[in-house]
N, C-alpha and C positions, 0 to 999 in steps of 0.2 A: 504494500500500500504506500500513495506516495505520503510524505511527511512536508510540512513548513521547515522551511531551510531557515538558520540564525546565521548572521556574519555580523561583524563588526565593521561598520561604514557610512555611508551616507547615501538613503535614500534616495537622493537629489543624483546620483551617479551608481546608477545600479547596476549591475553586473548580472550578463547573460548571454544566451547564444542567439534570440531572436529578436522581434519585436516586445515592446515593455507596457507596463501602463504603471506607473506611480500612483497608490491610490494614499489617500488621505483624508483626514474627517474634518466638514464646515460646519458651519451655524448655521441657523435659519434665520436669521437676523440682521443679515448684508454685513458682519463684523468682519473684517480681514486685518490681521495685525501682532498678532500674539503665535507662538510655539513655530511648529514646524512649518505653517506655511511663508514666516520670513526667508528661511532658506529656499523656498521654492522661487519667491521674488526675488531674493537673491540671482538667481539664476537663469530664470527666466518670465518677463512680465506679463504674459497672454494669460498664465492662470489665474491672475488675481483681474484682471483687465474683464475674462469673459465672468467670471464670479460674480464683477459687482455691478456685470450689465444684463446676467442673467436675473440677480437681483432685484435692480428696476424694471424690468419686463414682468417680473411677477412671473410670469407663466411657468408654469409647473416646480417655483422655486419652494418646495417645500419636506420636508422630512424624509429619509428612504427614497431620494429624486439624487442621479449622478449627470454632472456633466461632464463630457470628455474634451479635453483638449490637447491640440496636439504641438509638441514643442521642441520636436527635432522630426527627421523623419524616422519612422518603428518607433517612436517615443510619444506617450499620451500623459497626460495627468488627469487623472478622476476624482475631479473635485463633489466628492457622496456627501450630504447635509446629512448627518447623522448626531446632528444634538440641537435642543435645545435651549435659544440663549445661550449664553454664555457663562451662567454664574449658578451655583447650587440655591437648590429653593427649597425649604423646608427640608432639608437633608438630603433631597434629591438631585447628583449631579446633574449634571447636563447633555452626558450621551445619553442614547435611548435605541438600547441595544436590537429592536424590533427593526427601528429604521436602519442600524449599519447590515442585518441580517436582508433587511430589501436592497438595498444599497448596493451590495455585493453579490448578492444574486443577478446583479444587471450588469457589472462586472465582471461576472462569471462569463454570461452572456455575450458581451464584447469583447473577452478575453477569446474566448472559442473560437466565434466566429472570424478578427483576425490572427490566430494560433499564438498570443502574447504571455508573455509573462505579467505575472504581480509582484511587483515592487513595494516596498512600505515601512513606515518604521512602526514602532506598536500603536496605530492605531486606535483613540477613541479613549487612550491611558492616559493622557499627559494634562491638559488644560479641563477636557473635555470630564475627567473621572472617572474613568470607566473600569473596571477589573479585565488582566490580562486574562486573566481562565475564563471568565467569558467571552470576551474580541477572541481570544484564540478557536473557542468551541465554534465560534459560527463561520469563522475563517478554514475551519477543517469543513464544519457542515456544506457551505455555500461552494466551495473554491477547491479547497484542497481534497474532498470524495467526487467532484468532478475530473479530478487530473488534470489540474491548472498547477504549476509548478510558481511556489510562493515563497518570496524571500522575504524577513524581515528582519530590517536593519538597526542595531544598535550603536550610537556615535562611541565612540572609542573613549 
């Protein structure tokens, strides 16, 4: 069975033998600014560019909804809204783990269809609150019992 692969590296420069897609978790709140997506700006500015005009369009900018973008050629970034707000409310952080399992299932989907890899670092952990044994379980569920080969990156 296949496994999620760990490296030590940066997401933003992912390592593989085909096409990639870099997935990463947004808000539903048009917020761009904080964690992992600075380095993505860092790097390249189409993903925060279609993010916050996906945004003002409204349309379909909402929970378990992914945009793709692309910023090399064979390279996508999958900007998936899998939290809400930004801030814990009542003890509840701000992933919602419902929506990274929709999220990624569309992922899945796009992954297949152009034969890509998944890029990422932990996902849905960092700003957002989320517990790795859960992001993990649905990253097996969704991605990695499809045989989508998943790498995810820890910075050194």
């Amino acid at each position: 069975m296949n496994k999620i692969t760990y490296r030590k590296g940066d997401a933003t420069t992912p390592v593989g033998e085909g096409p990639g897609i870099i997935v990463h978790i947004c808000n539903d709140i048009g917020v761009w600014g904080m964690g992992f997506v600075m380095a993505l700006s860092r790097k390249w500015k189409e993903p925060e560019k279609q993010y916050r005009q996906w945004y003002r369009n409204g349309k379909d900018f909402k929970t378990g909804n992914v945009q793709f973008v692309k910023v090399e050629e064979g390279l996508h970034v999958a900007n998936l809204i899998g939290q809400e707000g930004i801030r814990e409310k009542e003890g509840i952080p701000p992933v919602r783990y419902d929506a990274v399992e929709t999220g990624l299932s569309k992922v899945a989907d796009k992954a297949k269809e152009s034969g890509s890899e998944i890029h990422m670092p932990r996902i849905g952990c960092g700003l957002a609150g989320g517990k790795w044994e859960e992001i993990e379980k649905i990253i097996n569920k969704t991605l990695v019992e499809r045989g989508i080969p998943v790498t995810v990156y820890d910075l050194e």
